[in-house]
C-alpha positions in Angstrom: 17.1 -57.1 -30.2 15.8 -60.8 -30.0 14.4 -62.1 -32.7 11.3 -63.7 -31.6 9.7 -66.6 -33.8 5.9 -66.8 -34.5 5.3 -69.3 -31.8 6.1 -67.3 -28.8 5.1 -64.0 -27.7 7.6 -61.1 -27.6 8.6 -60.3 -23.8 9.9 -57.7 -22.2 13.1 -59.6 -22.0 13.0 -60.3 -25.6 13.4 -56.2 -25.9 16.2 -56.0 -23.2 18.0 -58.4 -25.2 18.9 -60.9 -22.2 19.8 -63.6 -24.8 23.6 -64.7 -24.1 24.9 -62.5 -21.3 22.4 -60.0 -19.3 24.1 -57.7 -17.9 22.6 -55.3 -15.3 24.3 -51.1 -14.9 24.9 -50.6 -11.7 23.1 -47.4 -10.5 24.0 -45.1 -7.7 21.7 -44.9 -4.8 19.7 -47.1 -2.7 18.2 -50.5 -4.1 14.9 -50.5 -5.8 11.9 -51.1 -4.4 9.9 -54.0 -4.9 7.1 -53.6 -3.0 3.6 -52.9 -4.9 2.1 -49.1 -4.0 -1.0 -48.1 -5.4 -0.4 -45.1 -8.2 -3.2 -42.3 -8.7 -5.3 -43.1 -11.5 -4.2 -39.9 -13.6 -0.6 -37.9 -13.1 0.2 -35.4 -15.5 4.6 -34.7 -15.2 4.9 -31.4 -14.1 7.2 -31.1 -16.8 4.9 -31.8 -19.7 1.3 -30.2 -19.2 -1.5 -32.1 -20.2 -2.2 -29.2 -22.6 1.3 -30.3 -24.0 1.0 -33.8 -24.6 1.0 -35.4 -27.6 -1.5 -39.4 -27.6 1.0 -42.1 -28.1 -1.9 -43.7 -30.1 -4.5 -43.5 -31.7 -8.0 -43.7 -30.1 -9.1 -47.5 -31.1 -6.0 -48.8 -30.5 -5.2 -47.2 -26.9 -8.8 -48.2 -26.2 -7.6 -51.9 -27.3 -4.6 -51.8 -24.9 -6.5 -51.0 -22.2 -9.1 -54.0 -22.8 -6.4 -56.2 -23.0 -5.2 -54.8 -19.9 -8.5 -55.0 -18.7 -9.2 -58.8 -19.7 -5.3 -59.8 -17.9 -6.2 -57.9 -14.9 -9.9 -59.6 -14.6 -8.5 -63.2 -15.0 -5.2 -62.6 -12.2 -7.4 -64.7 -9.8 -7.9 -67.5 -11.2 -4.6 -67.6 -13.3 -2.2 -65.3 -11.5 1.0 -66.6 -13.6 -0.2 -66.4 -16.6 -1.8 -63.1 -16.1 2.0 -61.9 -15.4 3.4 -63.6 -18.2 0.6 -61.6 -20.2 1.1 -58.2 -18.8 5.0 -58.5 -19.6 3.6 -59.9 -23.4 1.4 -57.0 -23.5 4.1 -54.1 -22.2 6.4 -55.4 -24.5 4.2 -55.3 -27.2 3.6 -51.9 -26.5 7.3 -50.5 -25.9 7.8 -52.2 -29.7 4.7 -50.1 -31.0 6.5 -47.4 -29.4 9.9 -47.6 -30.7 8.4 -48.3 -34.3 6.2 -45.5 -34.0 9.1 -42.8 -33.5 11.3 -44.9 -35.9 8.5 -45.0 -38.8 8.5 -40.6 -37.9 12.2 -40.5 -38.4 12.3 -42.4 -41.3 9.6 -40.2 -42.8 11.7 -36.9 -42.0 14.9 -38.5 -42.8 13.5 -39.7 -46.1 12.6 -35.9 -46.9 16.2 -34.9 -45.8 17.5 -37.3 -48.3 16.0 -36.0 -51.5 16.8 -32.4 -50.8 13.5 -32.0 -50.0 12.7 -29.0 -46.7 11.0 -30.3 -44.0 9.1 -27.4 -42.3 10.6 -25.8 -38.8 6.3 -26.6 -38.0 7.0 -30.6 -38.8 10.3 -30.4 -36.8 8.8 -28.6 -33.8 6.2 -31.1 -33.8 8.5 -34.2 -33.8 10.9 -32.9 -31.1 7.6 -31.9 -29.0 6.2 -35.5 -29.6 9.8 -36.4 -28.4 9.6 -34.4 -25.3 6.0 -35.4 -24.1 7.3 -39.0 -24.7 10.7 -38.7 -22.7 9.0 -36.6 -19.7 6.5 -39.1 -19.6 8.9 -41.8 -19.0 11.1 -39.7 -16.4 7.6 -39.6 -14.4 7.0 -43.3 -14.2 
């Protein structure tokens, strides 16, 4: 990953890494579409139940992404490009949350592994189901 200095904003290209060479996989099937449709407000992946899923964050700080959101969606009009540039600032910033989020619960099982230590079949389950709501949710995007 890009290391990203204090002065700018992290971006989503900043987490592709599309420093030197970017280098886009070919997929199978037809071209992607780049058209705008509207998305219900509220889809729950058939795979994953609501029941199932696991928050991604915490109360205050999902409530804090969404009035960011809220404030970059509100100011489009008057400032359409730098609304964009924000959304990708504030995506990125949130895949990074992410990824440190399931790294920091790694590190905390793989920590316990290390000393010898048992980590419960109940703290495993819970990991892999955090793991599953996660990756479902993704697939459903």
């Amino acid at each position: 990953m890009t290391d990203v200095t204090k002065d700018r904003a992290l971006t989503t290209a900043d987490l592709a890494g599309a420093g030197s060479s970017l280098e886009v996989p070919e997929f199978p099937g037809p071209p992607l579409r780049r058209e705008y449709v509207e998305e219900p407000q509220a889809r729950t992946p058939a795979a994953a139940p609501a029941a199932e899923r696991t928050p991604l964050f915490a109360a205050d700080e999902t409530e804090n992404l969404r009035s960011d959101w809220s404030a970059i969606q509100t100011a489009f009009v008057d400032e359409p490009r730098q609304c964009v540039e924000k959304a990708d600032q504030l995506v990125a910033r949130v895949v990074q949350r992410l990824a440190e989020s399931f790294s920091q619960e790694r590190s905390r099982l793989e920590g316990q592994w290390s000393k010898g230590e048992d980590v419960s079949t109940e703290d495993l389950r819970i990991a892999l189901q955090r793991y599953r709501s996660f990756f479902d949710r993704l697939l459903s995007v």
